[in-house]
C-alpha positions in Angstrom: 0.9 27.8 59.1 -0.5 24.7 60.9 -2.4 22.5 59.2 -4.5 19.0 60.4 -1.2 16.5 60.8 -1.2 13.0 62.2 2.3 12.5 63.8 3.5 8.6 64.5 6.2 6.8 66.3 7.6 3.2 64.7 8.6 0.3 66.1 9.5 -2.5 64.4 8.2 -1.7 60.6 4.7 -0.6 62.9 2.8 2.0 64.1 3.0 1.9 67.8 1.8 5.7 68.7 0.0 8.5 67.0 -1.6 11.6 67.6 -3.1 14.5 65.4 -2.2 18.2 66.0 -4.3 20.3 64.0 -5.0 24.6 64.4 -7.6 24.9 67.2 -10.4 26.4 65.1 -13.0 24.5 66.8 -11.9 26.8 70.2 -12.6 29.5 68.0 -16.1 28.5 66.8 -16.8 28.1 69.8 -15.3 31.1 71.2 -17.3 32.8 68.8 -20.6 31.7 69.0 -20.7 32.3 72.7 -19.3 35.4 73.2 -21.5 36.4 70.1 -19.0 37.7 68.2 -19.3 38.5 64.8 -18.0 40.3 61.6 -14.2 41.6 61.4 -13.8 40.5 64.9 -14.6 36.9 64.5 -12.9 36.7 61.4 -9.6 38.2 63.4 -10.2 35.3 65.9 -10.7 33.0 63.5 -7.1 33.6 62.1 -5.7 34.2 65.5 -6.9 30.5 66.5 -6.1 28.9 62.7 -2.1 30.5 62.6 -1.4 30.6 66.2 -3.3 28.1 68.1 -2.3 24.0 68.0 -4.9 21.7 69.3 -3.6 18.0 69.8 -6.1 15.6 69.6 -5.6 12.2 71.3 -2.5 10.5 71.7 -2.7 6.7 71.8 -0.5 4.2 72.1 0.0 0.5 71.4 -1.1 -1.2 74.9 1.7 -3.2 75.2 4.1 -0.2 74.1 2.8 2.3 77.3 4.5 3.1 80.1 8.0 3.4 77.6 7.9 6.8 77.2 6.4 6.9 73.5 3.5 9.2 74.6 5.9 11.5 75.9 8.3 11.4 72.9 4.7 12.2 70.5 4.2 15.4 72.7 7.1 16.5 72.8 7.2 15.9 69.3 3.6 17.8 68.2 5.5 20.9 71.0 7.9 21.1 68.5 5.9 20.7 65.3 3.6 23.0 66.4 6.0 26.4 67.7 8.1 25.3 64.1 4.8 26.3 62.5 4.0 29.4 64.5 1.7 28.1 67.7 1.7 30.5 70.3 -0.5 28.4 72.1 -1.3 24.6 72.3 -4.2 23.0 73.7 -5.2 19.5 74.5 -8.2 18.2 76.0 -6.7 15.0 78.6 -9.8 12.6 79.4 -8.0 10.6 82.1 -5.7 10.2 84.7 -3.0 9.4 82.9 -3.3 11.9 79.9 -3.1 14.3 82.6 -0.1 13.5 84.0 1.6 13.0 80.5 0.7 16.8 79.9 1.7 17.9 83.4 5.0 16.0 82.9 5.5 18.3 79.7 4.5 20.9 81.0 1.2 21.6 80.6 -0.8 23.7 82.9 -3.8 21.3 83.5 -7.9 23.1 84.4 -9.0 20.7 87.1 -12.2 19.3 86.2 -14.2 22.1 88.0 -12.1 24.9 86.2 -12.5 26.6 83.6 -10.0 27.9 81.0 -10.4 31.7 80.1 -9.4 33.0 76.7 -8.8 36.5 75.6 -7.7 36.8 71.9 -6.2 40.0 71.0 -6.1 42.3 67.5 -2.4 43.6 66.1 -3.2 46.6 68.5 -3.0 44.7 71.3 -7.2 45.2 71.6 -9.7 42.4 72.6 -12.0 41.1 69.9 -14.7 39.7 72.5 -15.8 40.0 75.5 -14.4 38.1 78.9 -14.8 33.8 77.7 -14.4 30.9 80.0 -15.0 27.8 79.0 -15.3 24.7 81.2 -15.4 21.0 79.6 -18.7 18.6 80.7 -18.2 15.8 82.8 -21.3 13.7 81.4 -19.4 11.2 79.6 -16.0 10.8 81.9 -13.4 12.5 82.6 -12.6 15.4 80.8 -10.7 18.9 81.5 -8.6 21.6 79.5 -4.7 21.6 79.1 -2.9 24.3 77.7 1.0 25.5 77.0 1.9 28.8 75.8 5.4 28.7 73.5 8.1 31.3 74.3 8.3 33.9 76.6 4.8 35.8 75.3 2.2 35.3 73.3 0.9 38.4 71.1 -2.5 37.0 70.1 -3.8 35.2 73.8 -4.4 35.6 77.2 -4.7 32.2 79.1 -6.0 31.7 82.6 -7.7 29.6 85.4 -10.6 30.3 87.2 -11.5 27.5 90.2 -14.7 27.3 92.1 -12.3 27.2 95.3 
């Protein structure tokens, strides 16, 4: 099961790098509330989202510690963690240039900034629980834009995409 977790990286007797991983229920709320989903359905999605879906929530590291490779070694890291406790699918949410290349470089798929990242959740039968979401992130306050990994070959619980304006 996956559960909030703050994962570090030490240096010296200090905390140089950090990030938390926890399940990706707020995609789900989300998910929910505007697809208008409701009952056993969103309850399904709900658990699809809280056993099988990782969301990692910003990496930071030291200033004078970047550019070593310890953000890399922390996603790797939560990649691990989170398929060791059943993530079929981890998200992140990169808000500049180079968060997105750290989750390119692990290999991330990354929604450009005018994309938006489609989600289908699926029932044990293999059915849809909601109708067709897509979900693009504001860019009010910055830079923002979707990144997602699915772990292993298939994932029984999602269907991931892009869509592009283009």
């Amino acid at each position: 099961m996956i559960r909030p977790t703050y994962i570090g990286i030490w240096g010296q007797d200090r905390l140089i790098g950090a990030a938390l991983i926890q399940p990706a229920l707020c995609v789900a709320e989300t998910l929910i509330y505007r697809t208008g989903t409701s009952g056993v359905h969103a309850a399904q999605i709900r658990e699809a989202f809280a056993e099988h879906a990782a969301i990692i929530e910003g990496i930071a590291v030291v200033r004078k510690h970047r550019r070593e490779g310890f953000g890399s070694q922390i996603k790797a890291f939560c990649d691990s963690w989170a398929a060791d406790h059943g993530a079929e699918l981890i998200l992140s949410i990169p808000t500049n240039e180079g968060a997105r290349l750290l989750n390119e470089k692990a290999g991330y798929t990354v929604v450009p900034p005018d994309g938006y990242l489609t989600i289908k959740v699926f029932d044990a039968q293999e059915q849809p629980l909601h109708i067709p979401y897509a979900d693009r992130r504001t860019q009010d306050r910055g830079t923002s834009m979707w990144a997602y990994k699915l772990v292993g070959q298939r994932t029984q619980h999602f269907e991931i995409g892009v869509l592009t304006a283009s």
